[in-house]
C-alpha positions in Angstrom: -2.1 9.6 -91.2 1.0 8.7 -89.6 2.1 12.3 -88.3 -1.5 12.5 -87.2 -1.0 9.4 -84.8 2.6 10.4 -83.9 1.3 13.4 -82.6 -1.2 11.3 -80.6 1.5 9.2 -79.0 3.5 11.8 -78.2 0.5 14.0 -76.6 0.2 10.7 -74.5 3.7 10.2 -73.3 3.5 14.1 -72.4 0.9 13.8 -69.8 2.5 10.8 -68.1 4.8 12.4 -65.9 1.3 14.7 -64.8 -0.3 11.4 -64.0 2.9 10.2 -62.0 2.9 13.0 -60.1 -0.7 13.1 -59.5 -0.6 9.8 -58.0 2.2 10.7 -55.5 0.7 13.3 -54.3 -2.5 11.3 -53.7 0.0 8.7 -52.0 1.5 11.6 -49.7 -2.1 13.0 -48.7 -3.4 9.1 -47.8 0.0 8.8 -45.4 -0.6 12.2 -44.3 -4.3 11.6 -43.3 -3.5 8.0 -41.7 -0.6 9.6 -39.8 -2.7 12.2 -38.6 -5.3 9.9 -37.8 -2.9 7.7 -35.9 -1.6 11.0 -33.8 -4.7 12.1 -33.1 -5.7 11.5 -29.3 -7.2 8.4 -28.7 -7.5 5.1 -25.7 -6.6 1.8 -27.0 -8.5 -1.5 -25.5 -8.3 -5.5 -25.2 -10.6 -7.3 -23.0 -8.7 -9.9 -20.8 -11.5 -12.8 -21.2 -10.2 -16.6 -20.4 -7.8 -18.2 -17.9 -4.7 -16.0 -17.3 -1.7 -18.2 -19.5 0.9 -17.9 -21.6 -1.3 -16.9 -24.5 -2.4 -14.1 -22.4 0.6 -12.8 -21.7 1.3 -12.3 -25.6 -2.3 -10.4 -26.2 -1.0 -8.3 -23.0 2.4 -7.7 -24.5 1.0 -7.2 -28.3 -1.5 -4.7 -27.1 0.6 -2.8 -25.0 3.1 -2.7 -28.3 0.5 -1.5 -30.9 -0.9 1.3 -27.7 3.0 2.6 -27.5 3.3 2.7 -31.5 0.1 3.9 -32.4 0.1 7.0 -29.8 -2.6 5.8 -27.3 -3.5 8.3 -24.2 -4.0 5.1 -22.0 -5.0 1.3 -22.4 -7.8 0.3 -21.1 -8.1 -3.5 -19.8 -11.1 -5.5 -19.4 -10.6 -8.3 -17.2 -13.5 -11.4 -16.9 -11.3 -14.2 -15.8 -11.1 -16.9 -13.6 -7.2 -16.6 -12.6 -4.9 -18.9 -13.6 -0.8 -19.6 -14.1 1.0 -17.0 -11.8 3.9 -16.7 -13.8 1.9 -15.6 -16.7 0.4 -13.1 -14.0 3.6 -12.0 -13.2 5.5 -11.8 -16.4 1.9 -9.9 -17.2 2.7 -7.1 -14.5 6.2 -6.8 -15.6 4.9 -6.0 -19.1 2.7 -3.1 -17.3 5.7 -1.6 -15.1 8.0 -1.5 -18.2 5.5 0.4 -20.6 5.2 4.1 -21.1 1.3 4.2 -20.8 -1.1 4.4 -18.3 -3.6 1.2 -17.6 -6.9 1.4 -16.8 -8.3 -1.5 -15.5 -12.0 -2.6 -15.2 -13.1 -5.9 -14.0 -16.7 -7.9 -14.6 -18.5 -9.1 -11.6 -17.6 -12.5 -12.6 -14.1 -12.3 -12.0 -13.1 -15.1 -9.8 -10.6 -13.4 -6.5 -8.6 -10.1 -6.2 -5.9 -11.9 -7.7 -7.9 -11.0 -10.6 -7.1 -7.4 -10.3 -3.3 -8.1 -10.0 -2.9 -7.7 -13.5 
């Protein structure tokens, strides 16, 4: 009785360095695949909705950031607002000269002056 479950045991303890191995390799095809995914050609977009401010300018900057990182071909902006603090504006269009992508930039019909399209 007790070789019988010794031999159990140690059939058990055999087979868990197959299962540890198994599971890396399961972990390596997931990274793979998302990587992959993540390479794969592909627009990023935000829509620009609200009055231009300071919280603006850190969706602007945050999407531009996760665009660069995750390979994006181009961002694509949506812009519905009314205007709003010209610094934000400004600091906005700085954010766009010093990035890598390309923009593309749609505006609604309800966007409130050219100024709107400065962005």
């Amino acid at each position: 009785m007790f070789s019988h479950h010794t031999h159990y045991k140690s059939h058990a303890l055999s087979l868990f360095p197959l299962s540890i191995i198994v599971v890396l390799v399961l972990l390596a095809l997931t990274l793979t695949a998302q990587s992959a995914a993540a390479a794969s050609p592909h627009v990023d977009r935000m829509v620009l909705n609200g009055e231009i401010n300071p919280a603006s300018l850190r969706l602007l900057t945050k999407a531009v950031s996760t665009a660069e990182n995750d390979g994006a071909r181009v961002l694509v902006i949506e812009i519905d607002t009314p205007g709003g603090d010209l610094d934000s504006l400004k600091a906005m269009t700085q954010v766009e000269l010093g990035s890598i992508l390309p923009f593309a930039l749609c505006s609604s019909m309800s966007a409130a002056s050219s100024s709107s399209w400065a962005v």
